[in-house]
C-alpha positions as CSV (number, residue, x, y, z in Angstrom):
1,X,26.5,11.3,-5.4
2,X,29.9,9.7,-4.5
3,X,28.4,6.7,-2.4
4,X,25.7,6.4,-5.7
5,X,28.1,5.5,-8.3
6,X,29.9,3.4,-5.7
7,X,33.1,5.6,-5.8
8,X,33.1,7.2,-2.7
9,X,35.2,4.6,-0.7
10,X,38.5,5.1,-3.3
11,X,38.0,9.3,-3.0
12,X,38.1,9.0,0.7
13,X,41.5,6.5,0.5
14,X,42.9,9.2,-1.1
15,X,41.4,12.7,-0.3
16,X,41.2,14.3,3.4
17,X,37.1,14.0,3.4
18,X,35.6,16.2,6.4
19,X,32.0,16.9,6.3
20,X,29.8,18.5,8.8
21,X,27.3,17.4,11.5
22,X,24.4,18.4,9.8
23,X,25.4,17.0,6.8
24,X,26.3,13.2,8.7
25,X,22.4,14.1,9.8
26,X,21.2,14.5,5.9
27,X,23.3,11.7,4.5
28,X,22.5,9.1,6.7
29,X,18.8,9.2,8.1
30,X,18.0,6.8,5.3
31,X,18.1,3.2,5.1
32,X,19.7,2.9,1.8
33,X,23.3,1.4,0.4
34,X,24.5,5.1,0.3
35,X,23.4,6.2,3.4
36,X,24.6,2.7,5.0
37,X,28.1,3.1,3.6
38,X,28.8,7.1,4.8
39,X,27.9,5.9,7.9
40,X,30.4,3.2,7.6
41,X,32.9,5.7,6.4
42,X,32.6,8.2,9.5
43,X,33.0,5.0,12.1
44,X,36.0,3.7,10.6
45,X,37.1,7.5,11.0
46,X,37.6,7.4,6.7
47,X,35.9,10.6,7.1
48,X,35.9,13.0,9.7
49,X,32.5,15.1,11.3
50,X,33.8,19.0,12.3
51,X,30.6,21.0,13.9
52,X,30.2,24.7,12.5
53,X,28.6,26.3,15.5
54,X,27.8,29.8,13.7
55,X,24.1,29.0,13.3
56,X,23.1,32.8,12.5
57,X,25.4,32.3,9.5
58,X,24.1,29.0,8.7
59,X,21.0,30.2,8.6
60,X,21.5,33.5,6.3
61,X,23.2,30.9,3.9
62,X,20.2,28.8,3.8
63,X,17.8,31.5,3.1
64,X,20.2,34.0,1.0
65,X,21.2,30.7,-1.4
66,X,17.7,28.2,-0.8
67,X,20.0,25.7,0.3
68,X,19.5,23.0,2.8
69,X,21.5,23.2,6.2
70,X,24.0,20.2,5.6
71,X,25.0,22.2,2.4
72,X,24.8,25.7,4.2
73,X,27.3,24.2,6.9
74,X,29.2,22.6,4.3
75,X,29.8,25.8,2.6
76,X,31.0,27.6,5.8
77,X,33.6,25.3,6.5
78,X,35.0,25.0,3.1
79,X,35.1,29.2,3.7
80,X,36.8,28.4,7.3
81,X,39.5,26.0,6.0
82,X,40.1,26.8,2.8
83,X,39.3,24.4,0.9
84,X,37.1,23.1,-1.9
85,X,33.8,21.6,-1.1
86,X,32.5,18.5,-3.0
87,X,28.5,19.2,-4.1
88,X,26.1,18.3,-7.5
89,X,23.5,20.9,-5.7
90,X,23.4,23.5,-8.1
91,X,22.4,26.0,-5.8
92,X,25.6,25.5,-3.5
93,X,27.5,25.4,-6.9
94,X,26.1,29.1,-7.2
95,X,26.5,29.7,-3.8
96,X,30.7,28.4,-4.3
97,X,30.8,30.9,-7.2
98,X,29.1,34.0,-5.1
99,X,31.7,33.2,-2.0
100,X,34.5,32.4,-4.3
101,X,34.9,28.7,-3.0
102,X,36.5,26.2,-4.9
103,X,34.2,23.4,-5.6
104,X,34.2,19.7,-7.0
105,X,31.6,17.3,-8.7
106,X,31.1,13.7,-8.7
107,X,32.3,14.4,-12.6
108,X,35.0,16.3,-11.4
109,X,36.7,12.9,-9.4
110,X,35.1,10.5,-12.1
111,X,37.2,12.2,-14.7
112,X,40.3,12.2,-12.4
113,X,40.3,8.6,-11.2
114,X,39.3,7.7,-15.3
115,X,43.2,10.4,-16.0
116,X,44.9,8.8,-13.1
117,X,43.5,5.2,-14.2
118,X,42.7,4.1,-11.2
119,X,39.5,3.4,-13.2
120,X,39.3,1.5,-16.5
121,X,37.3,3.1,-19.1
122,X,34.8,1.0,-19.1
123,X,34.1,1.0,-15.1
124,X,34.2,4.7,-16.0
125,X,31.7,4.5,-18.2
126,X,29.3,2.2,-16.1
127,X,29.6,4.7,-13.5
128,X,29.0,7.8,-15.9
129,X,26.0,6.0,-16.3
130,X,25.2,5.9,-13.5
131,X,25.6,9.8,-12.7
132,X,23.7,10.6,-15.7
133,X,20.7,8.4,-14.1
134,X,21.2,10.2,-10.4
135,X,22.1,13.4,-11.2
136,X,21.5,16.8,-13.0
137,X,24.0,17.3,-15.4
138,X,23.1,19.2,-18.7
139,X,23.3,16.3,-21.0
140,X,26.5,18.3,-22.9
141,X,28.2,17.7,-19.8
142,X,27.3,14.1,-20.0
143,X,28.7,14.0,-23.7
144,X,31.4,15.8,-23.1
145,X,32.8,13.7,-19.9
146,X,32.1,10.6,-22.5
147,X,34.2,11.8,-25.2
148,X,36.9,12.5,-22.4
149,X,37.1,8.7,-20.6
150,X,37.2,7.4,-24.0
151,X,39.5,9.5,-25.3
152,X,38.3,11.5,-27.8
């Protein structure tokens, strides 16, 4: 969601971003600007491809969650490092919740960069727009972020 809204490249400039193989797999078979530009990321090492070779655990994840098996890897080695893990997918949301892994949203850094102003309000907005055309989010959610960037 990241690449979509054209704000992945500042997140990885200034967050460690490590993603797994299967999820390099999923997020850049197609031949689109996001896909295109992850793959760009990983080959100027901006983000970084660990392997989780547990596939039995994979694979219970995937089933016990109905998750994919970029975001059932994703979750395992946010659970092995420690760290949060950056997903929209409501089921891997869910899945965060059950496991008791910290997780972010594209909202989550679009309201950060917006506090940090590192975005102006109104590139905040165009890309709110933006997340409210790709993504899921309960349209509260979408009000609520816009009261927030324009400070409200």
């Amino acid at each position: 969601m990241l690449a979509k809204i054209e704000l992945l490249r500042q997140i990885v400039s200034r967050f460690t971003v490590i993603i797994t193989k299967e999820v390099e797999k999923e997020s850049t078979r197609k031949e689109c600007f996001d896909a295109k530009l992850i793959a760009r990321l990983i080959k100027e090492k901006n983000i970084a491809v660990e392997e989780v070779t547990s596939k039995k655990s994979k694979e219970k994840l995937r089933k016990d969650f109905n998750i994919e098996m970029g975001e059932a890897s994703a979750l395992l080695l946010a659970k092995i490092k420690n760290c949060p893990l950056a997903t929209d997918d409501g089921p891997t949301i869910r899945a965060c919740k059950i496991m008791n892994i910290k997780f972010v949203t594209a909202i989550h850094f679009l309201i950060k960069e917006c506090e940090s102003k590192s975005l102006s309000m109104d590139t905040a907005l165009i890309k709110l727009e933006k997340l409210k055309k790709y993504g899921r989010y309960n349209l509260r959610i979408i009000e609520d972020v816009y009261k927030r960037i324009e400070g409200r």
